[in-house]
PDB file with SEQRES, HELIX, SHEET and CRYST1 records, atoms N, CA, C and O in Angstrom:
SEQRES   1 A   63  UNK UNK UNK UNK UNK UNK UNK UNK UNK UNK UNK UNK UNK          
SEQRES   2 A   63  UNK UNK UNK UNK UNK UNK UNK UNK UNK UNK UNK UNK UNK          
SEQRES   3 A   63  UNK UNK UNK UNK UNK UNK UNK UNK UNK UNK UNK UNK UNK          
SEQRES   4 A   63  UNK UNK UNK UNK UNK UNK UNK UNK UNK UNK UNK UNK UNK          
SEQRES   5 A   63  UNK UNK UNK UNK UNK UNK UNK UNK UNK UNK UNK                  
HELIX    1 AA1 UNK A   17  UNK A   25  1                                   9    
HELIX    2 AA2 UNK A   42  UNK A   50  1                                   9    
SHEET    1 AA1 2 UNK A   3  UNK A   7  0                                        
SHEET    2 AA1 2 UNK A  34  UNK A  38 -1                                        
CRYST1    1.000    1.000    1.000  90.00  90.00  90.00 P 1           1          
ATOM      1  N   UNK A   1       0.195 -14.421 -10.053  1.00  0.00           N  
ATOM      2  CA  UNK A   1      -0.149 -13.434  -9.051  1.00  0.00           C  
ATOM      3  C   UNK A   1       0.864 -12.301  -9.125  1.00  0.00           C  
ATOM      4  O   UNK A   1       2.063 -12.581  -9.123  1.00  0.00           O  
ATOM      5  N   UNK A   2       0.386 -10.834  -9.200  1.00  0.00           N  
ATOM      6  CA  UNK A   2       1.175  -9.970  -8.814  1.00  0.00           C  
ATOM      7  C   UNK A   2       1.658  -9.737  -8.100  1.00  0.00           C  
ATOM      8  O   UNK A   2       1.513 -10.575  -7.210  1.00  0.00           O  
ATOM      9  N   UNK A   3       2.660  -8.512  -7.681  1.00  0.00           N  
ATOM     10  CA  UNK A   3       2.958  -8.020  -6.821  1.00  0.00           C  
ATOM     11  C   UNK A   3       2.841  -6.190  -6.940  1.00  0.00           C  
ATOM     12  O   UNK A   3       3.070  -5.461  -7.906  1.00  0.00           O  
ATOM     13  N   UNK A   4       2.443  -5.891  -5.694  1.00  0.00           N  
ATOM     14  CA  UNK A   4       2.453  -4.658  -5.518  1.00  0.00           C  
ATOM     15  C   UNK A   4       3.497  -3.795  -4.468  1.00  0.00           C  
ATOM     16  O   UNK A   4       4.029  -4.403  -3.539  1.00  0.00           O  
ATOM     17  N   UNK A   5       3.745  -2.376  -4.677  1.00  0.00           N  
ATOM     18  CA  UNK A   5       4.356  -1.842  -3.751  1.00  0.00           C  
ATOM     19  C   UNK A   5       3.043  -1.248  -2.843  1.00  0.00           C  
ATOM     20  O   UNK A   5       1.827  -1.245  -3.037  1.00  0.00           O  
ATOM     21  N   UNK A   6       3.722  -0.859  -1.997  1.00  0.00           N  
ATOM     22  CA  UNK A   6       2.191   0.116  -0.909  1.00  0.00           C  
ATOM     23  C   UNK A   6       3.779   0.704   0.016  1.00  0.00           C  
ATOM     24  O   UNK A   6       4.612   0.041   0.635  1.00  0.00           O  
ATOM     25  N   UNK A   7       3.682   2.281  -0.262  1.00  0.00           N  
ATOM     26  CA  UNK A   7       4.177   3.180   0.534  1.00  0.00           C  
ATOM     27  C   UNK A   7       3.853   4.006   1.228  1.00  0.00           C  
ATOM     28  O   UNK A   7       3.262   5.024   0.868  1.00  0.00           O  
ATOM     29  N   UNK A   8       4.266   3.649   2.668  1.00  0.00           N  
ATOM     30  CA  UNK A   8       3.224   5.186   4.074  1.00  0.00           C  
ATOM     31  C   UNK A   8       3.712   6.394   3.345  1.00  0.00           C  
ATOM     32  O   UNK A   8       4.864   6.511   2.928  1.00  0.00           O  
ATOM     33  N   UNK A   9       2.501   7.536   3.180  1.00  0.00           N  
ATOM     34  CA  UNK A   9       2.871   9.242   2.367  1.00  0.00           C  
ATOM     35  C   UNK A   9       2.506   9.816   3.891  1.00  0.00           C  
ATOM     36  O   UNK A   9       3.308  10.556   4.461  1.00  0.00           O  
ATOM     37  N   UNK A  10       1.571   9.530   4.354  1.00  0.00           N  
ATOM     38  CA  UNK A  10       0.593  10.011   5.790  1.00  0.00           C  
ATOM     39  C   UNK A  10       1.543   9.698   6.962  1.00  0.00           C  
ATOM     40  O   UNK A  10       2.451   8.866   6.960  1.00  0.00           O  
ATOM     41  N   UNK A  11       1.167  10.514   7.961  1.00  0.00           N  
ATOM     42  CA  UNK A  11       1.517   9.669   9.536  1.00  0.00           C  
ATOM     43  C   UNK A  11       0.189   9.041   9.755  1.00  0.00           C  
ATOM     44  O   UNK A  11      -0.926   9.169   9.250  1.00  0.00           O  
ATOM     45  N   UNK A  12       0.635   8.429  10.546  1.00  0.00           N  
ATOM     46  CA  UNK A  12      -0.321   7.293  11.756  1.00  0.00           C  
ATOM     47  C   UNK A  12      -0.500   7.530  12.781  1.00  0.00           C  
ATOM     48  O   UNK A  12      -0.994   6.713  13.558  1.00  0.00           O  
ATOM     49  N   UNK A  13      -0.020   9.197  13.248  1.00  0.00           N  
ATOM     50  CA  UNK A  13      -0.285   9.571  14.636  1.00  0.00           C  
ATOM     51  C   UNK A  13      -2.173   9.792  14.595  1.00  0.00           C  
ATOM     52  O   UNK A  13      -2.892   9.107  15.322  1.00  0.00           O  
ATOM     53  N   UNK A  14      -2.558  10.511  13.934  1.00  0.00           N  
ATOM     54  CA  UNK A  14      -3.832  10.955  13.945  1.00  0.00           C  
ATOM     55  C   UNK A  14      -5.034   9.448  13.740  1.00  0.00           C  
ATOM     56  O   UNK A  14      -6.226   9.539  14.035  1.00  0.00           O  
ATOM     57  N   UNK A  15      -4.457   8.295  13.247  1.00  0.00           N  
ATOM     58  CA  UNK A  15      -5.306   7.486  12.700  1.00  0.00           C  
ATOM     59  C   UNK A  15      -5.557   6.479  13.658  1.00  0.00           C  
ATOM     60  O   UNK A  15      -4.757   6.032  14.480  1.00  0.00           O  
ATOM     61  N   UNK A  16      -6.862   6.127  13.463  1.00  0.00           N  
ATOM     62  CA  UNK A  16      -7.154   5.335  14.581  1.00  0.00           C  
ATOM     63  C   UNK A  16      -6.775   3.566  14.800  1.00  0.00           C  
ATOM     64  O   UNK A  16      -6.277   2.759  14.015  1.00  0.00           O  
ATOM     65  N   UNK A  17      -7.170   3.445  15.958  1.00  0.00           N  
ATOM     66  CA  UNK A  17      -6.274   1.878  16.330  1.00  0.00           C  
ATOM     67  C   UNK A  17      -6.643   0.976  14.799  1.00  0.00           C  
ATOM     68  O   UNK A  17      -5.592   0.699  14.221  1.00  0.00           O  
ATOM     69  N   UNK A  18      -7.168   0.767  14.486  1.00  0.00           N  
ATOM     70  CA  UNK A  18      -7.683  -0.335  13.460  1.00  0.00           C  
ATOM     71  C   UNK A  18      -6.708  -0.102  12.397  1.00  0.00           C  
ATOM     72  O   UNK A  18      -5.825  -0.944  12.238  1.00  0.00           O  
ATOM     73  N   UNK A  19      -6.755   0.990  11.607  1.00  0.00           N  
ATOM     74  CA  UNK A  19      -5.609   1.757  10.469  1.00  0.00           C  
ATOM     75  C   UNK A  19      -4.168   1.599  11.084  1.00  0.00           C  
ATOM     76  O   UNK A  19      -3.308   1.260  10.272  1.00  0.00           O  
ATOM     77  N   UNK A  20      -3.808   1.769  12.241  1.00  0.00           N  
ATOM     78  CA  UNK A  20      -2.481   1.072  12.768  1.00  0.00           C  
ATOM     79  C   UNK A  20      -2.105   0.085  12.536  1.00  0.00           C  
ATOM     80  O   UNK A  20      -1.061  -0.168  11.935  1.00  0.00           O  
ATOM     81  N   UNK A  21      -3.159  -0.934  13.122  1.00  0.00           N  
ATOM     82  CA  UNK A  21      -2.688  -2.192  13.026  1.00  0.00           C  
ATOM     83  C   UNK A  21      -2.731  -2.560  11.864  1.00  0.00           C  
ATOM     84  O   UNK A  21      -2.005  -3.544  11.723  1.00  0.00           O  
ATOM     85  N   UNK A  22      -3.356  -2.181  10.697  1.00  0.00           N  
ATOM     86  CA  UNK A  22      -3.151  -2.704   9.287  1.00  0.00           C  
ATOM     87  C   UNK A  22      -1.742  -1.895   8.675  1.00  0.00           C  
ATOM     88  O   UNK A  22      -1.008  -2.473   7.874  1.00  0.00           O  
ATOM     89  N   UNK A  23      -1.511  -0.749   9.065  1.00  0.00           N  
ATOM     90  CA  UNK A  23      -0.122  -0.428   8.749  1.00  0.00           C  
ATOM     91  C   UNK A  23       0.441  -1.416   9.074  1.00  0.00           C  
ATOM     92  O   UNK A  23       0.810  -2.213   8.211  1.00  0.00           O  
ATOM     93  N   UNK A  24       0.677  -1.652  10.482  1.00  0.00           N  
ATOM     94  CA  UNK A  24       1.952  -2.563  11.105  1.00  0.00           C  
ATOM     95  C   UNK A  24       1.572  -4.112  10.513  1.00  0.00           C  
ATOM     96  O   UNK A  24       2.599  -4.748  10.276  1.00  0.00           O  
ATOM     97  N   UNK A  25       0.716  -4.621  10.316  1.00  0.00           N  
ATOM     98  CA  UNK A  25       0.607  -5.757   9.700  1.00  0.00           C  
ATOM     99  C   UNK A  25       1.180  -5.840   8.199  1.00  0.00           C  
ATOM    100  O   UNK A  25       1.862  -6.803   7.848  1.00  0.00           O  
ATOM    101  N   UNK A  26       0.848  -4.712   7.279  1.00  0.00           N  
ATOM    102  CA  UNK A  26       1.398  -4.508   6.399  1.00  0.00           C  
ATOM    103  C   UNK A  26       3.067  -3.953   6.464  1.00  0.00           C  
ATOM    104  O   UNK A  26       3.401  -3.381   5.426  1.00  0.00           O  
ATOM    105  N   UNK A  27       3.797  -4.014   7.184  1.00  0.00           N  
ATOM    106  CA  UNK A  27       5.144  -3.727   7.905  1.00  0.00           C  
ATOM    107  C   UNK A  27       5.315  -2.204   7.171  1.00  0.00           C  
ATOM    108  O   UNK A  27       6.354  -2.010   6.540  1.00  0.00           O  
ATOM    109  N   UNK A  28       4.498  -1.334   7.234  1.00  0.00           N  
ATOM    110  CA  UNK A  28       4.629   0.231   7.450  1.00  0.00           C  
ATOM    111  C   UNK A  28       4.529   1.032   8.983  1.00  0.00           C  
ATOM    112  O   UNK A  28       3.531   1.184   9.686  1.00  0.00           O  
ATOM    113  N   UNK A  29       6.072   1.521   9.246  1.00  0.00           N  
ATOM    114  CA  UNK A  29       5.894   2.080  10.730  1.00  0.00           C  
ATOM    115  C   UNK A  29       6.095   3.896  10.708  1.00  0.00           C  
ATOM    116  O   UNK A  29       5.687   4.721  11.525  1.00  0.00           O  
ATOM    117  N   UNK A  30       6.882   4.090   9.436  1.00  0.00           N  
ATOM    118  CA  UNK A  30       7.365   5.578   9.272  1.00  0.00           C  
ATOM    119  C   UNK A  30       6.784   6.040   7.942  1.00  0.00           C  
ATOM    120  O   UNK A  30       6.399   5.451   6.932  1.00  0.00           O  
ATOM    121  N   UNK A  31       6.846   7.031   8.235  1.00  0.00           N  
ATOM    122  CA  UNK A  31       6.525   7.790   6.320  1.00  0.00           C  
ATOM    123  C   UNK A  31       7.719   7.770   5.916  1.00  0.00           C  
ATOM    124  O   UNK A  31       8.713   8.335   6.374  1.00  0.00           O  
ATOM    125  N   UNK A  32       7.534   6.764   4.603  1.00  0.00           N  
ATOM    126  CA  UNK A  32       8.622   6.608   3.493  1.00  0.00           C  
ATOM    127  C   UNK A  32       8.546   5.236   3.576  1.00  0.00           C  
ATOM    128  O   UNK A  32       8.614   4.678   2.481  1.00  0.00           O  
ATOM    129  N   UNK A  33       8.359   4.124   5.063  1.00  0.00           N  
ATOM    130  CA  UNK A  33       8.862   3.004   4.624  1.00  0.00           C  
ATOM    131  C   UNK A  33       7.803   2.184   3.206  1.00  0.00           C  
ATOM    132  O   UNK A  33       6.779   2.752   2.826  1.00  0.00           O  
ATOM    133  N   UNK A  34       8.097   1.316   2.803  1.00  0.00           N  
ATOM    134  CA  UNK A  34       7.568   0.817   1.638  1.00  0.00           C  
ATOM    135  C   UNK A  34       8.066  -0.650   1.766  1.00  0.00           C  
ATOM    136  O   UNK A  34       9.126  -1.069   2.230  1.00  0.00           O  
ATOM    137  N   UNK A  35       6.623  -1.562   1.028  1.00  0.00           N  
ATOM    138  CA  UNK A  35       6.807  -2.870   1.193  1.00  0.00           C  
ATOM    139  C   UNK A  35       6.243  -3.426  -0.154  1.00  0.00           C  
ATOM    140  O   UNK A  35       5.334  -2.983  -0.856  1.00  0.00           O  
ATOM    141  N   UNK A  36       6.913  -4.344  -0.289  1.00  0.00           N  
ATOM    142  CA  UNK A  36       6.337  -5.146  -1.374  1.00  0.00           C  
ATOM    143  C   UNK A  36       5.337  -6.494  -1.065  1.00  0.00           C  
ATOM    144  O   UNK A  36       5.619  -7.258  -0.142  1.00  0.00           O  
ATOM    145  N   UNK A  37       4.154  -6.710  -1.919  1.00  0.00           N  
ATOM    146  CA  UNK A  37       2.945  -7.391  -0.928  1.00  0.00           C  
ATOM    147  C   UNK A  37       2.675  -8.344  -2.224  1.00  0.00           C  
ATOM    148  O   UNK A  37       2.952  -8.057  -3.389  1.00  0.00           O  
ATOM    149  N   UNK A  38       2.050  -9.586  -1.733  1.00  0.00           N  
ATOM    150  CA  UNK A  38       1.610 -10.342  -3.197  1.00  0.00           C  
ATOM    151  C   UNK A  38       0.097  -9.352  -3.502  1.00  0.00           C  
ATOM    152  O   UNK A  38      -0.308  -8.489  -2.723  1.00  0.00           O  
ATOM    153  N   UNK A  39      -0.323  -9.590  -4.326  1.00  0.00           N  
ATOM    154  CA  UNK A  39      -1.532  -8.681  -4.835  1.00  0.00           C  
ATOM    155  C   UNK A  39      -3.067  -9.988  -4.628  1.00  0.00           C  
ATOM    156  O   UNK A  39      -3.633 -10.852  -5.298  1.00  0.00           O  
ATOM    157  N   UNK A  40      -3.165  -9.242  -2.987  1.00  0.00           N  
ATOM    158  CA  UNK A  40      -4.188 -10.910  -3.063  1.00  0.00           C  
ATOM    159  C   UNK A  40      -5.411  -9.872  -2.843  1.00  0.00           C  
ATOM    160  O   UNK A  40      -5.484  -8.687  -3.169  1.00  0.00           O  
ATOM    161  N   UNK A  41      -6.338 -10.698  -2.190  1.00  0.00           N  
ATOM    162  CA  UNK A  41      -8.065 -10.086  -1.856  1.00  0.00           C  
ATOM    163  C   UNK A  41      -7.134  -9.358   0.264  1.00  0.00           C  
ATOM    164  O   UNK A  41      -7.151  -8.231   0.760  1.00  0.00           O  
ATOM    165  N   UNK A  42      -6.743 -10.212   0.613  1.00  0.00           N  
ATOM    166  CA  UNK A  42      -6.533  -9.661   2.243  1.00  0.00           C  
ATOM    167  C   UNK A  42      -5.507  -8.632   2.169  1.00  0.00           C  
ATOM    168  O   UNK A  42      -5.758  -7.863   3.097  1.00  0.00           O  
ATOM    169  N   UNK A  43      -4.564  -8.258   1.592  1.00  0.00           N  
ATOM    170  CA  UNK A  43      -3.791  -7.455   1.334  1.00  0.00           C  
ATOM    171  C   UNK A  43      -4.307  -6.309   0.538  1.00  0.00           C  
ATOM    172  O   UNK A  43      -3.875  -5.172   0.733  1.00  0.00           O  
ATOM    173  N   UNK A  44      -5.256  -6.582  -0.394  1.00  0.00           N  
ATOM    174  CA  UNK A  44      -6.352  -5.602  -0.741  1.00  0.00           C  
ATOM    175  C   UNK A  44      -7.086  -4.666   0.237  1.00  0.00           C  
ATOM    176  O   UNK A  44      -7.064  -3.436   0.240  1.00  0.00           O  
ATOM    177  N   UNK A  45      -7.897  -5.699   1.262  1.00  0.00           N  
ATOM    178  CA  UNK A  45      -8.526  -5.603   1.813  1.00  0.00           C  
ATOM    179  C   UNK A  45      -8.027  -4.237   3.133  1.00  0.00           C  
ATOM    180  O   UNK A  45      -8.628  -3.388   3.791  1.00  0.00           O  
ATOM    181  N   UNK A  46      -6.367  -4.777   2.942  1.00  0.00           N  
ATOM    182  CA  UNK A  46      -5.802  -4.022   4.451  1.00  0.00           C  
ATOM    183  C   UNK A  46      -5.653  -2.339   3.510  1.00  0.00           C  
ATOM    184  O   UNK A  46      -5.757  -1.300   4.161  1.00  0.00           O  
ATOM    185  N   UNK A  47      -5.442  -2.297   2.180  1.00  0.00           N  
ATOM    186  CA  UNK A  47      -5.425  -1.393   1.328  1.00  0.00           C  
ATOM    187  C   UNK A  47      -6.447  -0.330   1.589  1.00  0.00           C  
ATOM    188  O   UNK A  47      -6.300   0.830   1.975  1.00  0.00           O  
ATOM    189  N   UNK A  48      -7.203  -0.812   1.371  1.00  0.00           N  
ATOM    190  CA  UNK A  48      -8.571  -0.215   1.385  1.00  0.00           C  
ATOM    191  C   UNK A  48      -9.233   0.513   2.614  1.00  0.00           C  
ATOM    192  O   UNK A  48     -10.172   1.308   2.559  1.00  0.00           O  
ATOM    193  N   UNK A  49      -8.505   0.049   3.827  1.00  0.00           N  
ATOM    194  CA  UNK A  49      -8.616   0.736   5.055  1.00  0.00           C  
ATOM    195  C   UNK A  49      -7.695   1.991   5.587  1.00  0.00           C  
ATOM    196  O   UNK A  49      -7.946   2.876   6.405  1.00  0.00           O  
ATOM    197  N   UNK A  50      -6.593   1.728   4.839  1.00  0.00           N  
ATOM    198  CA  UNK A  50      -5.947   2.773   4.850  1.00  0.00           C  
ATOM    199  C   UNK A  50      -5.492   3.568   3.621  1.00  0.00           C  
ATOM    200  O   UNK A  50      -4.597   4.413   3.625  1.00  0.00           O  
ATOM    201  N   UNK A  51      -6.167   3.218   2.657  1.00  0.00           N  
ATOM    202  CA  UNK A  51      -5.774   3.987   1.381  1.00  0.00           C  
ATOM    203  C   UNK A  51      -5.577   5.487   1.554  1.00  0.00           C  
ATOM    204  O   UNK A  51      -5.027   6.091   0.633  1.00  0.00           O  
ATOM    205  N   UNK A  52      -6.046   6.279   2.849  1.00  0.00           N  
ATOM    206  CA  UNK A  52      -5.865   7.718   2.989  1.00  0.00           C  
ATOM    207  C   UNK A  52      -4.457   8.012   3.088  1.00  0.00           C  
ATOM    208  O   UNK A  52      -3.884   9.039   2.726  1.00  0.00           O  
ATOM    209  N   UNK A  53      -3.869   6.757   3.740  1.00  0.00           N  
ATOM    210  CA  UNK A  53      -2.172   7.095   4.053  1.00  0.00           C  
ATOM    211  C   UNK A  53      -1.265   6.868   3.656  1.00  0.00           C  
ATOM    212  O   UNK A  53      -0.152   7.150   4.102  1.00  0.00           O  
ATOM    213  N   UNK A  54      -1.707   5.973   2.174  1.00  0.00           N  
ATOM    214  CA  UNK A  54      -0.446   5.339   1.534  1.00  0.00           C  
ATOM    215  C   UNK A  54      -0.499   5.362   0.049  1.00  0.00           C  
ATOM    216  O   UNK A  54      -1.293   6.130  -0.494  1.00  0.00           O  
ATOM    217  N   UNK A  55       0.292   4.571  -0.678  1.00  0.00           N  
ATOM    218  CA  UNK A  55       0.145   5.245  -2.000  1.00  0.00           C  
ATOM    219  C   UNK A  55       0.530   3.332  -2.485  1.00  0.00           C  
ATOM    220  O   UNK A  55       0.987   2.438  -1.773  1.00  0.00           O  
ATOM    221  N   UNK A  56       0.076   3.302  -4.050  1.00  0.00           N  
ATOM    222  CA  UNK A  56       0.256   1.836  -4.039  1.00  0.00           C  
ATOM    223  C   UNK A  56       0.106   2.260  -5.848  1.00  0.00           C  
ATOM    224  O   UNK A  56      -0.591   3.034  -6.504  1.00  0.00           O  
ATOM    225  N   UNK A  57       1.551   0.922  -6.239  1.00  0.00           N  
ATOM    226  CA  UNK A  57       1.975   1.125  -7.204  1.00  0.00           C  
ATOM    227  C   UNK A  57       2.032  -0.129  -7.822  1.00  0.00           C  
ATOM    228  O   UNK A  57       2.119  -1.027  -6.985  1.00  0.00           O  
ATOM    229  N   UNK A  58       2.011  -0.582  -9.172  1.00  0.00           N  
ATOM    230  CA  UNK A  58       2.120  -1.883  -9.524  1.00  0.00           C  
ATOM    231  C   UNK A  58       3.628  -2.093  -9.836  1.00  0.00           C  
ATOM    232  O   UNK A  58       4.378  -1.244 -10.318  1.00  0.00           O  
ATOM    233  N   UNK A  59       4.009  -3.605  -9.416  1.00  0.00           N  
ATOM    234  CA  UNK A  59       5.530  -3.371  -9.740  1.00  0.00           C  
ATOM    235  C   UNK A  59       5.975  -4.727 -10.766  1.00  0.00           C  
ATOM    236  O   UNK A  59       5.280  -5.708 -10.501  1.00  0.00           O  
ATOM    237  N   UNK A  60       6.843  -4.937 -11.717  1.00  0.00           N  
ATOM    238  CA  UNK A  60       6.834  -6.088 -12.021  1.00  0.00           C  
ATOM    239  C   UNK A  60       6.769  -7.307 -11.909  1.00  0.00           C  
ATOM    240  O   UNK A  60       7.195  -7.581 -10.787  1.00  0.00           O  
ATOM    241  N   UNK A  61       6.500  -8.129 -12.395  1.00  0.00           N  
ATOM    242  CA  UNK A  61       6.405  -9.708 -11.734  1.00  0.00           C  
ATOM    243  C   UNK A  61       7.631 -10.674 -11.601  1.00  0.00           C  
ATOM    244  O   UNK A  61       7.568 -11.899 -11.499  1.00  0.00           O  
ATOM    245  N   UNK A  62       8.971  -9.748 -11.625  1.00  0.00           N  
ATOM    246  CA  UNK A  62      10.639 -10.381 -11.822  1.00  0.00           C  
ATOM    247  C   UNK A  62      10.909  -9.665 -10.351  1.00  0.00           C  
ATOM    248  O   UNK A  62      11.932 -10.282 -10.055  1.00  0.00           O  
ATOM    249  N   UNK A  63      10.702  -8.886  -9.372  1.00  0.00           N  
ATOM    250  CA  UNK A  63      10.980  -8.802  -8.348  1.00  0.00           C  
ATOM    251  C   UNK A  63      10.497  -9.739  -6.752  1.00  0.00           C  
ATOM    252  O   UNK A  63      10.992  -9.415  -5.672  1.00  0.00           O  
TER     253      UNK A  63                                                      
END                                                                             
């Protein structure tokens, strides 16, 4: 299994409750913070709802 980065580029003031809570579930609260995620289907899934606000990068499999 991989791993991915996913970094907030967007704010979250304008976005609605649902896109919040998948930020904050995904532990993004500011623009800039960045997390490292296993690369599953639900972590996908939270991707995909907010893909307008974040940016997502593949990262090696030694971190």
């Amino acid at each position: 299994m991989g791993k991915i980065k996913i970094k907030l580029v967007r704010s979250l003031i304008r976005a609605i409750p649902n896109q919040k809570a998948n930020a904050q579930a995904l532990g993004l609260r500011k623009i800039g913070d960045f997390t490292i995620q296993n690369d599953d289907a639900s972590v996908r899934g939270k991707i995909k709802k907010i893909s307008h606000l974040v940016s997502v990068e593949n990262t090696p499999d030694n971190q």
